[in-house]
C-alpha beads as a LAMMPS data file, in Angstrom:
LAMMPS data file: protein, C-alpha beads

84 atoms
83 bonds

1 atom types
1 bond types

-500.0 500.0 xlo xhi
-500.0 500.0 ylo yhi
-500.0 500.0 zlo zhi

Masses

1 110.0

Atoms # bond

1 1 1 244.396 441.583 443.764
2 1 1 244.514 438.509 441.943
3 1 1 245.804 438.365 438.399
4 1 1 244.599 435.908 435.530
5 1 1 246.769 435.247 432.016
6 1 1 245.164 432.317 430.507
7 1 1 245.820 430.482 427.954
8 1 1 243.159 427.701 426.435
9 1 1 244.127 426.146 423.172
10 1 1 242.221 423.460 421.237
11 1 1 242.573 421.579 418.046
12 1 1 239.420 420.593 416.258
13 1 1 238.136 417.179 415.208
14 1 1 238.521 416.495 411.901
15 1 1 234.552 415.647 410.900
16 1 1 231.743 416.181 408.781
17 1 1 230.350 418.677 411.468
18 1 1 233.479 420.164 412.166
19 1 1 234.173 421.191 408.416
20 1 1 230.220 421.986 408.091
21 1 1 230.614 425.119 411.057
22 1 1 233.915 426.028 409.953
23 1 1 232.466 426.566 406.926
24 1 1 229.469 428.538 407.478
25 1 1 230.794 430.623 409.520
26 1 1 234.266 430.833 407.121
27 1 1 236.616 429.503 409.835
28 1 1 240.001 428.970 408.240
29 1 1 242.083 427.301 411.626
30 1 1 243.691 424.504 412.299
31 1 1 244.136 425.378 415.709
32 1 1 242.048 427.557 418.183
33 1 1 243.075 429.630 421.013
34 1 1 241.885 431.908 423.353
35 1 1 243.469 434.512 425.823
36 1 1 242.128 435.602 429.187
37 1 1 243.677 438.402 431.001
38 1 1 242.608 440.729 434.186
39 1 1 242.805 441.747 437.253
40 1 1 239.913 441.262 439.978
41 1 1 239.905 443.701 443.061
42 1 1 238.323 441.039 445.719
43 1 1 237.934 443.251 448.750
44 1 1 240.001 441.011 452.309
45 1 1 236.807 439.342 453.626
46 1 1 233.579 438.355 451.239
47 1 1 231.638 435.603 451.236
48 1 1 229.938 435.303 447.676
49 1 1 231.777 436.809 443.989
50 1 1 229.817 436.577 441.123
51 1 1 231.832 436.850 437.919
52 1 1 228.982 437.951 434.985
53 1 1 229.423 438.217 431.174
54 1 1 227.609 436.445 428.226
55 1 1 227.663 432.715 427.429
56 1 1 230.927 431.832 426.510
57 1 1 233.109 434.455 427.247
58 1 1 235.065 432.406 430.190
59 1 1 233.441 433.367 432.929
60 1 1 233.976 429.240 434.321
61 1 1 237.705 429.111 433.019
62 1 1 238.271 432.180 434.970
63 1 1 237.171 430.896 438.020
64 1 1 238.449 427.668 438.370
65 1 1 242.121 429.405 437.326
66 1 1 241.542 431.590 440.081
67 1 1 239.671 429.734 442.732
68 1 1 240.678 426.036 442.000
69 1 1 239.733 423.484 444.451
70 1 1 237.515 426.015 446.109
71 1 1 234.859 426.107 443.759
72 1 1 231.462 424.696 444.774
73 1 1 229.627 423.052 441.665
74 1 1 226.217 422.330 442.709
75 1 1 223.633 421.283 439.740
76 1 1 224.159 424.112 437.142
77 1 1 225.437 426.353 439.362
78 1 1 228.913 426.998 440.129
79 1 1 229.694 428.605 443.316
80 1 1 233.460 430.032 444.708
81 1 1 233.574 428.819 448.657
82 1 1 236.316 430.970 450.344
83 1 1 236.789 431.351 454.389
84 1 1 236.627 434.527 455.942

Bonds

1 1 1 2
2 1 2 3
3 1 3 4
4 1 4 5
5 1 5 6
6 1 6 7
7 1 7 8
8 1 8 9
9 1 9 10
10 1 10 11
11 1 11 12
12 1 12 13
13 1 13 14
14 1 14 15
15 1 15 16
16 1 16 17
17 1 17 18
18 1 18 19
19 1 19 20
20 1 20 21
21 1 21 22
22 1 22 23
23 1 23 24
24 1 24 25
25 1 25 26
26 1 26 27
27 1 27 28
28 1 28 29
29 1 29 30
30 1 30 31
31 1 31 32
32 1 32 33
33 1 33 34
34 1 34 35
35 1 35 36
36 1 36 37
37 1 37 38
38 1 38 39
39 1 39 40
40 1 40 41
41 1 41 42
42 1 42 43
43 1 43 44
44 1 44 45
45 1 45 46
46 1 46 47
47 1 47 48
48 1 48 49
49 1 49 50
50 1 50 51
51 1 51 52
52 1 52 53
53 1 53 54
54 1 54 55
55 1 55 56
56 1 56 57
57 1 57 58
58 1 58 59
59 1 59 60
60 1 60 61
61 1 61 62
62 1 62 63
63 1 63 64
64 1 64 65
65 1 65 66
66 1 66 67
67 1 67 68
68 1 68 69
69 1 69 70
70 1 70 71
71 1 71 72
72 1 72 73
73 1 73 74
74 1 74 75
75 1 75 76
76 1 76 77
77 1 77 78
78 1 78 79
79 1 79 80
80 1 80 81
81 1 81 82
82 1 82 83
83 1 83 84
């Protein structure tokens, strides 16, 4: 069962547009960061995982910490090749 602890961090740009969203939506941060953890049962062989959620919530972070090199990106899809 593969784990995940991740870690993404980001400092914004200090702009117009930056200040303008932080803001409206009353964003007092110099720095951002977010934390992914889980577990995900894969069962020994599969061919195709689908990891589902809304936008933004990490669902491409998670896979290429989990899958790496093996992940298929084709157009605006994103696909996890593994051998069975």
């Amino acid at each position: 069962m593969p784990h995940f602890d991740i870690v993404r961090q980001s400092t914004p740009a200090k702009s117009f547009r930056v200040a303008s969203v932080m803001g409206t939506y009353d964003l007092q941060t110099e720095h951002i960061s977010e934390k992914f953890v889980g577990d995900i049962d894969l069962p020994e062989k599969w061919n195709v995982g689908l990891i589902v959620g809304r936008s933004g919530t990490g669902k491409t972070t998670i896979a290429t910490e989990l899958f790496g090199d093996k992940i298929y990106r084709g157009g605006a899809e994103l696909y996890a090749r593994m051998s069975a």
